[in-house]
C-alpha positions as CSV (number, residue, x, y, z in Angstrom):
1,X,16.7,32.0,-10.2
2,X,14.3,29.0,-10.7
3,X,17.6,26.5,-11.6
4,X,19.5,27.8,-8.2
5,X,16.7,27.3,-6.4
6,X,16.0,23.5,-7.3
7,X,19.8,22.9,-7.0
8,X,20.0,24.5,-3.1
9,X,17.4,22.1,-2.6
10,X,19.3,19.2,-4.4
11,X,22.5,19.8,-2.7
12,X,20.7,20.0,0.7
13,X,18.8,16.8,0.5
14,X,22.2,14.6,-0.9
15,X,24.5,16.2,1.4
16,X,22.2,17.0,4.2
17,X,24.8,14.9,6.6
18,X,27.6,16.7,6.0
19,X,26.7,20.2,6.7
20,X,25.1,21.8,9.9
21,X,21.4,21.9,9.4
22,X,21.0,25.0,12.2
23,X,22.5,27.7,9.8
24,X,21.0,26.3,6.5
25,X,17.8,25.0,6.0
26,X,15.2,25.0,2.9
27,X,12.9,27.1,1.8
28,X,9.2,26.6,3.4
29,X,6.2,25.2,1.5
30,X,4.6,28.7,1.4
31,X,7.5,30.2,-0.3
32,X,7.5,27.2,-3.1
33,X,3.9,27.3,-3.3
34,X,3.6,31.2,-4.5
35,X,6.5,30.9,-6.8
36,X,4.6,30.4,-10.5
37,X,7.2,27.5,-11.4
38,X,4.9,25.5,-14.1
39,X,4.5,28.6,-15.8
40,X,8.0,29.6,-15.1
41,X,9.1,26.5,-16.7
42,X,7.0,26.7,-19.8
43,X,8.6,30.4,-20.5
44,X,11.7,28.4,-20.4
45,X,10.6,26.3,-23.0
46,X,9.2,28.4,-25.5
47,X,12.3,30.4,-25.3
48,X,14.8,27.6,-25.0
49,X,17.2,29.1,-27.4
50,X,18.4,31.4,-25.1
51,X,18.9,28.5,-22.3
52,X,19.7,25.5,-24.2
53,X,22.4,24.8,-21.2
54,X,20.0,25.5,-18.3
55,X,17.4,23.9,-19.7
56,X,18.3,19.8,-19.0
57,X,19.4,19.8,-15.6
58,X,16.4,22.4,-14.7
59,X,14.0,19.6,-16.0
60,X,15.7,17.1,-14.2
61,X,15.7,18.8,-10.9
62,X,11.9,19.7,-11.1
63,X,11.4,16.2,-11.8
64,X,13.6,14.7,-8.8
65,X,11.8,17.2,-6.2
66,X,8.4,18.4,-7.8
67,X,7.3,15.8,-9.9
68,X,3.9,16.8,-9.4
69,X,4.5,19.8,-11.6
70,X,5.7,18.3,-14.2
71,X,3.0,15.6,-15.5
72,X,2.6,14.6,-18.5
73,X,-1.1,15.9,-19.2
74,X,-0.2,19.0,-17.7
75,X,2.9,19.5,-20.7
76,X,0.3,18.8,-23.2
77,X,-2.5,20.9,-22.1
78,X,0.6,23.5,-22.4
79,X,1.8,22.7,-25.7
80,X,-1.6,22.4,-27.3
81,X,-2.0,26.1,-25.3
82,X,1.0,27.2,-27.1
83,X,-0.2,26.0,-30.0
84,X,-3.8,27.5,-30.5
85,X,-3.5,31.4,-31.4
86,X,-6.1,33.8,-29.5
87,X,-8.8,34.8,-31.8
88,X,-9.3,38.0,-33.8
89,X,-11.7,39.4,-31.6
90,X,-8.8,39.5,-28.8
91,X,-6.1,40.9,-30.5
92,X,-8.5,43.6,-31.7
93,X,-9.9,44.7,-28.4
94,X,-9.4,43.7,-24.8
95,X,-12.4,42.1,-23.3
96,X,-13.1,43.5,-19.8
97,X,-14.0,40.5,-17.8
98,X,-15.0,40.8,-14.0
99,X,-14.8,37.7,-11.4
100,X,-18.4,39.0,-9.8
101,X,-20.3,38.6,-13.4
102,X,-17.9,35.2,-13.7
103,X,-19.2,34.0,-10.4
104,X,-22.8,35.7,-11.0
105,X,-23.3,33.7,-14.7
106,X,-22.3,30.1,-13.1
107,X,-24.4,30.9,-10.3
108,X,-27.4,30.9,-12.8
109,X,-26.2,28.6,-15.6
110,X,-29.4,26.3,-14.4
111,X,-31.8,28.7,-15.8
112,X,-29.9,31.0,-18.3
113,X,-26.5,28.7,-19.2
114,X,-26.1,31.1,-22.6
115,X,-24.5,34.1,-20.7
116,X,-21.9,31.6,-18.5
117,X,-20.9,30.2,-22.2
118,X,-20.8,33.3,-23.5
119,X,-18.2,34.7,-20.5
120,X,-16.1,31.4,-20.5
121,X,-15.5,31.4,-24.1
122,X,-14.6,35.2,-24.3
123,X,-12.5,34.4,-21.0
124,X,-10.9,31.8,-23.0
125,X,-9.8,34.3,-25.8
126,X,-8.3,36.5,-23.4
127,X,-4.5,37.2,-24.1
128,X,-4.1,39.3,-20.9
129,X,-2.9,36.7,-18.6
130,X,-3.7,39.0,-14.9
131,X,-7.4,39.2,-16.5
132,X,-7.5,35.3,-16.8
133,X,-6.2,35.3,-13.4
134,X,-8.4,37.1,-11.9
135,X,-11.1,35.1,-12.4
136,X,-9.8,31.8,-11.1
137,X,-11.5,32.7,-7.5
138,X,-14.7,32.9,-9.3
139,X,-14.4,30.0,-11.6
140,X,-13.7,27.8,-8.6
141,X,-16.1,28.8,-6.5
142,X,-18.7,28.3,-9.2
143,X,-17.5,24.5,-9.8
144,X,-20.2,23.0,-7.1
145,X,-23.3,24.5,-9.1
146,X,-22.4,23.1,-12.5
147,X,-23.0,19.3,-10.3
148,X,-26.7,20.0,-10.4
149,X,-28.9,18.5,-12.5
150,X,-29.7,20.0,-16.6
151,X,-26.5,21.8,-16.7
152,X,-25.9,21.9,-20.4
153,X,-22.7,19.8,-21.8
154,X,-21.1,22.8,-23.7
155,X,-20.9,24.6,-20.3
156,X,-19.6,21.8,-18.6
157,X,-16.7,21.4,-21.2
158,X,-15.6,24.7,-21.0
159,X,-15.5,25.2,-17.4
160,X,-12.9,22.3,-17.6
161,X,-11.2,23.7,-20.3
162,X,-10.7,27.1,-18.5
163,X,-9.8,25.2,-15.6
164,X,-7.0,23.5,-17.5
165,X,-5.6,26.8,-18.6
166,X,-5.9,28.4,-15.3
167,X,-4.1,25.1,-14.3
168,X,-0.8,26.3,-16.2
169,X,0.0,29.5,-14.3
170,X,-0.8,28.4,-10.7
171,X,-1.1,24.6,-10.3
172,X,-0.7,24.2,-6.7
173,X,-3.3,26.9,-5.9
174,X,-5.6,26.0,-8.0
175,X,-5.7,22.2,-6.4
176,X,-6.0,23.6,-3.2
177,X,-8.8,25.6,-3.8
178,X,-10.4,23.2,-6.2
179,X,-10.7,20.3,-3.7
180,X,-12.1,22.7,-0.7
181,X,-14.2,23.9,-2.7
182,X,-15.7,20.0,-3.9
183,X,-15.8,19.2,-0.5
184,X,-19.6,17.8,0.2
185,X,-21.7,20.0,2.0
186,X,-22.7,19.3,5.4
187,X,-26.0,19.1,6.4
188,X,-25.4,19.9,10.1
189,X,-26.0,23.6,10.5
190,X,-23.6,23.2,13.5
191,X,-20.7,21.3,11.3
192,X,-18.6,23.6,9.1
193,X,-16.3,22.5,6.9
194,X,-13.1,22.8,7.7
195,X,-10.4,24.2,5.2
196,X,-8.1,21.6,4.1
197,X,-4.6,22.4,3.8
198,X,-1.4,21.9,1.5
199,X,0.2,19.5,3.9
200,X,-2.9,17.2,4.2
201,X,-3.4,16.5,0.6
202,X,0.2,15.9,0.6
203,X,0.2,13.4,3.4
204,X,-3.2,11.7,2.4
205,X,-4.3,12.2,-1.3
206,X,-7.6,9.5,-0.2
207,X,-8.4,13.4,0.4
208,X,-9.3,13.8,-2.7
209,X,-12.2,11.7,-3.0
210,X,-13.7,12.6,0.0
211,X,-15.9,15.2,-2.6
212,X,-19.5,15.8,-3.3
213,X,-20.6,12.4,-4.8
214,X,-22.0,14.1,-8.3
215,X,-18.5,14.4,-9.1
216,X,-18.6,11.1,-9.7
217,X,-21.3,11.5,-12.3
218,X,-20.0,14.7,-14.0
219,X,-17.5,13.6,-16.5
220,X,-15.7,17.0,-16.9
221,X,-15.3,17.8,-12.9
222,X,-14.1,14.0,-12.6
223,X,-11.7,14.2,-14.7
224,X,-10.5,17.9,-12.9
225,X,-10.4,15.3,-10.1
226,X,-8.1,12.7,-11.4
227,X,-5.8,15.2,-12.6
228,X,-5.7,16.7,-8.8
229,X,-5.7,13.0,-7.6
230,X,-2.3,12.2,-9.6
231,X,-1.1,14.9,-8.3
232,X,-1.0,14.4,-5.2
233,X,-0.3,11.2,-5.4
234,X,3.2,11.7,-6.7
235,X,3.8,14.8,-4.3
236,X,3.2,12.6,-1.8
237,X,5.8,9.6,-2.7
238,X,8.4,13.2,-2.8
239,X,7.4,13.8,1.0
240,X,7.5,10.3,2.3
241,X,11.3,10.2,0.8
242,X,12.2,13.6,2.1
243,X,10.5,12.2,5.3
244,X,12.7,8.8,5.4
245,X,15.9,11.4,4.5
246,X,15.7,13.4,6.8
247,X,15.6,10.6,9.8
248,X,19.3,9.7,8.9
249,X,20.6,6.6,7.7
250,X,20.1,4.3,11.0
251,X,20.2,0.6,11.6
252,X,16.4,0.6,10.7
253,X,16.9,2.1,7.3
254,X,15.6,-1.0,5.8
255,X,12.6,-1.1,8.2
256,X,11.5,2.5,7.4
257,X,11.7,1.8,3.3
258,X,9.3,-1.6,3.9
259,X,6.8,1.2,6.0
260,X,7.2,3.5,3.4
261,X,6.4,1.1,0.4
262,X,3.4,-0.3,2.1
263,X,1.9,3.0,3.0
264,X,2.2,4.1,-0.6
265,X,0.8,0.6,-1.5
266,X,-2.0,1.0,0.7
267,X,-3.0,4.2,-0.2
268,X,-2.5,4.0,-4.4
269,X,-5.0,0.0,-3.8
270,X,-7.4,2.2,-1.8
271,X,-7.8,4.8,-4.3
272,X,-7.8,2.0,-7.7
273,X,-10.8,0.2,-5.3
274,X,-12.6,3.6,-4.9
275,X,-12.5,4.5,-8.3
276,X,-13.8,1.0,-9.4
277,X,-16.3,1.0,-7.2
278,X,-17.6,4.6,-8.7
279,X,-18.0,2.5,-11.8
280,X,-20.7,0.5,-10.7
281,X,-24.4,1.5,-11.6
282,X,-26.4,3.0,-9.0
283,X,-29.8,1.8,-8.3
284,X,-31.3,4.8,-9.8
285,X,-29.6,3.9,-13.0
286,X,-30.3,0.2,-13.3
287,X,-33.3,1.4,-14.4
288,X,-32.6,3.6,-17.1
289,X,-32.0,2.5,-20.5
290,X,-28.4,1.8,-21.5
291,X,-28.6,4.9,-24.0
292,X,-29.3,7.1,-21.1
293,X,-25.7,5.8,-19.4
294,X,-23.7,7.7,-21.7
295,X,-22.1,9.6,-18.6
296,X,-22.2,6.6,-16.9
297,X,-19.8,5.0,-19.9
298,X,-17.5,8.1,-20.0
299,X,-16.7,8.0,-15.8
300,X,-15.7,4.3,-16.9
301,X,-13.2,5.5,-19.8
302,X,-11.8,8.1,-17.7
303,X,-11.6,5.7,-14.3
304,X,-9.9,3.0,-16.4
305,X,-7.5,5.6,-18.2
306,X,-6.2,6.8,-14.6
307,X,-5.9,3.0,-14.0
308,X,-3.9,1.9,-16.3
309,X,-1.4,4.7,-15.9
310,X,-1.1,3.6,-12.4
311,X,-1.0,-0.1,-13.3
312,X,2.0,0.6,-15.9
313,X,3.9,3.3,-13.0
314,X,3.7,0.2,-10.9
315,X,2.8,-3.5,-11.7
316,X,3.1,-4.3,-8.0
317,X,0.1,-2.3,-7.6
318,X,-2.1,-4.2,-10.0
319,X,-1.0,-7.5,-8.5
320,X,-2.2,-6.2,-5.0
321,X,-5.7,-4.8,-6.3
322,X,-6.3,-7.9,-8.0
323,X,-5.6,-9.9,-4.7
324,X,-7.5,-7.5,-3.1
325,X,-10.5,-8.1,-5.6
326,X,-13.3,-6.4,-6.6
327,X,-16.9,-7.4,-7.6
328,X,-17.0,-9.8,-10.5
329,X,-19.4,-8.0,-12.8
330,X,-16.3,-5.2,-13.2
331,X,-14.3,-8.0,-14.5
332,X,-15.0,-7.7,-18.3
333,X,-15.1,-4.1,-18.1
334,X,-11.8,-3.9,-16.7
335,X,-10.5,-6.0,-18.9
336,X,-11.8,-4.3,-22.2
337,X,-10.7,-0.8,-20.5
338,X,-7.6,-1.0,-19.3
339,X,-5.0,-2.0,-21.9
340,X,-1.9,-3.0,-19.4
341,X,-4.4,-6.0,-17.8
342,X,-2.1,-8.4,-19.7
343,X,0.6,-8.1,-16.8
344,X,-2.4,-10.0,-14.7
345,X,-1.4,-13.2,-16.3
346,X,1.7,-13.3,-14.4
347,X,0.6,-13.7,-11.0
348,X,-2.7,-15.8,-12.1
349,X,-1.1,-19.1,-11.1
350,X,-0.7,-17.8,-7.8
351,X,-4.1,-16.2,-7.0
352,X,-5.3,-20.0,-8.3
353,X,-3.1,-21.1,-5.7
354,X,-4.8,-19.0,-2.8
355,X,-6.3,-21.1,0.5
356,X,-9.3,-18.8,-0.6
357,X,-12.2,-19.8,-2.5
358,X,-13.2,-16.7,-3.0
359,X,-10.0,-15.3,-4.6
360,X,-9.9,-18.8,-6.4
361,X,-13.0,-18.1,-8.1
362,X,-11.9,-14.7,-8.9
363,X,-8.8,-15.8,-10.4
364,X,-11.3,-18.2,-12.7
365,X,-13.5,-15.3,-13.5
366,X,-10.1,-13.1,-14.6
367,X,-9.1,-15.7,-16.1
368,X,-11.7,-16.1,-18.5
369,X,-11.7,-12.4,-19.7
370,X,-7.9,-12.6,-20.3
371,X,-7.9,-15.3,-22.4
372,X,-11.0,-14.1,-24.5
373,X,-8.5,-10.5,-24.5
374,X,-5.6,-12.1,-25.2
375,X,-5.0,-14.9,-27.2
376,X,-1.4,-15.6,-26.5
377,X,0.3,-19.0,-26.2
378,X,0.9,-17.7,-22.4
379,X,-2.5,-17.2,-22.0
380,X,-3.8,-21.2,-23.2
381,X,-0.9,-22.5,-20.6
382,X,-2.7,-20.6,-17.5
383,X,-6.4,-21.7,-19.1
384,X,-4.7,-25.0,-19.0
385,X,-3.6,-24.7,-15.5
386,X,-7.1,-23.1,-14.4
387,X,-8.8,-26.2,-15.7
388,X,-6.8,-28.5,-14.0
389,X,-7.3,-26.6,-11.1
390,X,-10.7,-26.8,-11.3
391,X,-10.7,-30.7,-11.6
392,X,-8.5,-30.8,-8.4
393,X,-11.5,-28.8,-6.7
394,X,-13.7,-30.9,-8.1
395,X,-12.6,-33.7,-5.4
396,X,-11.4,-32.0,-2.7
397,X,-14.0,-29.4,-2.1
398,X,-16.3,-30.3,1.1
399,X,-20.3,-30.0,0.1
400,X,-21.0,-26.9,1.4
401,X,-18.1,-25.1,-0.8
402,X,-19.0,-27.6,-4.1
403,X,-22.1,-26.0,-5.5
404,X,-21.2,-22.2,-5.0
405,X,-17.4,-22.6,-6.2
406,X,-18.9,-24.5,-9.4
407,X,-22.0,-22.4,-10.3
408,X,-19.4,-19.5,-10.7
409,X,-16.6,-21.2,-12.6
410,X,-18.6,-23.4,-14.8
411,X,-19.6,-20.5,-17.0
412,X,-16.0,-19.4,-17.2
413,X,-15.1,-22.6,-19.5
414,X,-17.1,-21.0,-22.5
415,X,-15.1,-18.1,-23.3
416,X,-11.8,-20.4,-22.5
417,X,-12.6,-22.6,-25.1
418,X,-13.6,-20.0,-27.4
419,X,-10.4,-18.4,-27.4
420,X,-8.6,-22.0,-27.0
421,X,-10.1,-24.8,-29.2
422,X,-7.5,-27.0,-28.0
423,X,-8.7,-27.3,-24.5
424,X,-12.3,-27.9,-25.6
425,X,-12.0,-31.6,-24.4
426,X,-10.2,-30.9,-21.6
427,X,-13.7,-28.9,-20.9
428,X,-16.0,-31.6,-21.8
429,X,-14.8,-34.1,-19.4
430,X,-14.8,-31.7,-16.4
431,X,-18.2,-30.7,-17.6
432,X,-19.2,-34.4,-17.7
433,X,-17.6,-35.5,-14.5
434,X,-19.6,-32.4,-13.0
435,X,-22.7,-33.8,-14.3
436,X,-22.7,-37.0,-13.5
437,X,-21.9,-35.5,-9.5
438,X,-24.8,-33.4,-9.7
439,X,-27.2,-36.0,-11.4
440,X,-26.3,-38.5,-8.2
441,X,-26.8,-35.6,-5.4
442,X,-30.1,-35.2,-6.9
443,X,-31.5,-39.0,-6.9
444,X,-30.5,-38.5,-3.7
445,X,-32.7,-35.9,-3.2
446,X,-35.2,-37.4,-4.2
447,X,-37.2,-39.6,-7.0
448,X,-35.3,-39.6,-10.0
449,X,-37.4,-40.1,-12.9
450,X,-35.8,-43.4,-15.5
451,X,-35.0,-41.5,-18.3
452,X,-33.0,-38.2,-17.6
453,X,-34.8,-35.8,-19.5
454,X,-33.9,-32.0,-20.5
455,X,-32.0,-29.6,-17.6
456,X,-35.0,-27.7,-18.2
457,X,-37.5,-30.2,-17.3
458,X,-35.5,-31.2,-14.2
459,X,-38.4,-30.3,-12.0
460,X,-41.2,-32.3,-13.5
461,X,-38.6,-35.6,-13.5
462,X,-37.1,-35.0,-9.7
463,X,-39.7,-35.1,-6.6
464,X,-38.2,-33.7,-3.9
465,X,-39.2,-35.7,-0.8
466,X,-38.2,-33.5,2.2
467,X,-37.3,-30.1,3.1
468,X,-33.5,-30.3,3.1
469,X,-34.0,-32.7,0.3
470,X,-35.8,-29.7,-1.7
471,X,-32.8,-27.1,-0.5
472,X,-30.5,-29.5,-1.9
473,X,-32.4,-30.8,-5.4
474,X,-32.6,-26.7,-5.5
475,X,-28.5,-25.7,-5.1
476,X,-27.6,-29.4,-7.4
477,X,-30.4,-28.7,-9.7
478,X,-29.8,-25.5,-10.9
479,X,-26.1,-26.2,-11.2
480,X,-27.4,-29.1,-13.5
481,X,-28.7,-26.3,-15.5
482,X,-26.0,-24.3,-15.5
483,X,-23.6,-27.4,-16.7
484,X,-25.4,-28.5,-19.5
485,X,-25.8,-25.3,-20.7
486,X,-22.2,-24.7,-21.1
487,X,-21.8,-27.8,-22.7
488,X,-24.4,-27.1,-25.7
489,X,-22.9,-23.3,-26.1
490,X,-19.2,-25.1,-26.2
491,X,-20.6,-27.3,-29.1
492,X,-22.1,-24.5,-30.6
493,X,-20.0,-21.6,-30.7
494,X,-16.5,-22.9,-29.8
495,X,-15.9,-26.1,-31.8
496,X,-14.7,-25.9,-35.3
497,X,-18.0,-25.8,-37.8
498,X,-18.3,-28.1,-40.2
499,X,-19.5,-26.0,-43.0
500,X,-16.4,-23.5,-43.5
501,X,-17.9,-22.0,-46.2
């Protein structure tokens, strides 16, 4: 029954023009929604000997029109399901579970966490699938109070793990209910929060992230998130085609793909630039010691994970984040994280060759991680072109722009030359062009001393003799600094040693 009904709804959408839409139409979302199909499909599977034929095209029709029940993650969460056997104590006895003492346990799990891991992990061994169900209300519901504060790990893994099982039987619910139920609370007693439905995670999956923000603290629920998140995401490229179908094939055909493609490109950049910004350490936690970041560490792995899957579905999309940008201190921890950040070095030349400065220096900075990341002959001919672009700058740029572009690009040259040897002299001379700049803006500034002493003694050589002469010996100063610098760590750590042995 599954198989004719993804193929009424295949033959509808291809020849929707040739029949007459007032005496057929599809089946509604409500319908679709309460059919079990995930777990519909996976009975397929296990029994596949008995539809070998019916199997192929059934796959390929749930992944034309529902491809959002049929990721990836979700077919190996089923398969490792499949795999693992309930445990004796099961098969021995059946475990009477209720959803009140479910809901009762989580509700207390600050204070007495050993009877919610207790429940989960017998709720777990269930083999009765309707008791497991059951509970799916109550495990929900509970999901806000494992955000606070002290909730043990254990119990935090297992919730997810239930949740991932539950996940198999009645996806499209369980998102639903899951995301409502994430939703921040208001602190208006006159604001309610209003139920979200079906249709507008569908339309806008930005939804999503609109939850309480210690979900983006809490590994476990996060990563419940994403999964929701990619979800939606893909059911909503399946609407936005049905969408464009359904208005006929008109002279603005063309128009209504270029809409289509952007709002998809807007909405998949918006949620890469949220995610990125969750990695960022709040104030709180720029205090703490970097062994008390572990969850801080884990929110990056799983942010960067869900990035690069996104990044390899669509290249496009990492090309427009990256032009986009994002704040520069991300830059090496993006680069380390996400493995498909080598497809950046293709459209490097052209965010070099922005009117920007901003994205110029950007470009620099990415550029700097990518070569340290990969050392690829492709990689020393951008290095090459960033350098040269940089002593194009180093002209043209008007005085205000000078010193700020510089102070930020300078330091990039180190980890160049470290992963390029070869374009250590190209380094050098910028570096000593840049000096000799900076040395002349300061005399100007003010009494320059005969000899030219140590960078570091700069201020006992230089008397400023005015205020705007003291703003300026400041900004060329500290540049100075920042030049010479680079040039003693590029003779020390990326030039060839002289003792190999």
């Amino acid at each position: 029954m599954l198989y004719y009904l993804f193929l009424y709804e295949d033959l509808y959408q291809t020849h929707k023009k040739f029949i007459d839409v007032t005496k057929l139409s599809l089946y509604s979302d409500t319908l679709m929604s309460q059919i079990p199909i995930s777990h519909l499909v996976q009975e397929a599977l296990k029994h596949h000997n008995n539809c070998q034929n019916l199997f192929p095209p059934l796959i390929r029709l749930l992944n034309t029109h529902f491809p959002h029940l049929c990721l990836v993650e979700d077919w190996l969460d089923a398969h490792v399901s499949h795999m693992s056997k309930p445990s004796l104590v099961s098969k021995r006895r059946q475990i009477a579970i209720k959803p009140e003492c479910v809901l009762e346990a989580i509700s207390e799990a600050h204070t007495h966490p050993s009877r919610a891991i207790k429940l989960l992990e017998q709720l777990l061994s269930v083999g009765d699938i309707s008791i497991f169900r059951e509970c799916q209300d109550a495990v929900v519901a509970g999901l806000p109070k494992l955000l606070e504060e002290g909730i043990p790990r254990c119990l935090l893994d297992l919730i997810k793990k239930v949740w991932f099982k539950l996940h198999g039987f009645t996806p499209r619910k369980l998102r639903l209910s899951t995301v409502n139920a994430l939703q921040p609370v208001r602190k208006s007693a006159f604001k309610t929060a209003s139920q979200l439905m079906e249709q507008d995670l569908v339309v806008d999956p930005l939804v999503v992230l609109r939850c309480d923000e210690r979900v983006f603290r809490c590994p476990p629920i996060l990563e419940i998130v994403l999964r929701i998140l990619s979800a939606y995401t893909q059911a909503c490229r399946v609407y936005l085609n049905s969408h464009v179908m359904d208005a006929g094939i008109t002279e603005k055909e063309k128009d209504r793909q270029e809409l289509k493609m952007a709002l998809l490109a807007a909405q998949e950049s918006a949620i890469v630039q949220i995610l990125l910004e969750v990695c960022l350490p709040l104030e709180s936690e720029k205090k703490q010691a970097s062994s008390e970041l572990y969850n801080l560490r884990e929110i990056r792995c799983l942010v960067f994970s869900y990035i690069h899957q996104v990044f390899i579905a669509s290249p496009n999309l990492a090309r427009l984040v990256h032009f986009q940008g994002y704040p520069s201190t991300l830059i090496p921890l993006v680069v380390s994280g996400v493995p498909s950040m080598h497809i950046c070095l293709d459209f490097i030349p052209e965010l070099l060759g922005q009117p920007q400065r901003s994205k110029q220096i950007f470009g620099i900075q990415l550029l700097s991680n990518l070569c340290t990341q990969y050392q690829l002959p492709k990689s020393m001919n951008i290095a090459k072109l960033g350098v040269d672009v940089m002593f194009t700058l180093l002209s043209v740029l008007e005085k205000s722009e000078w010193v700020a572009f510089f102070r930020q690009t300078v330091p990039c040259l180190l980890p160049i030359c470290q992963a390029f040897p070869p374009l250590c002299d190209d380094a050098a001379v910028l570096l000593s062009q840049l000096g000799r700049v900076c040395y002349s803006h300061i005399t100007m500034a003010g009494n320059a001393s005969k000899t030219s002493g140590e960078v570091n003694r700069c201020d006992r050589s230089l008397t400023p003799t005015s205020t705007s002469g003291l703003s300026l010996y400041g900004d060329y100063g500290n540049l100075y600094q920042t030049i010479e610098l680079t040039f003693s760590e590029i003779c020390g750590r990326a030039l060839v040693l002289g003792k190999l042995y």
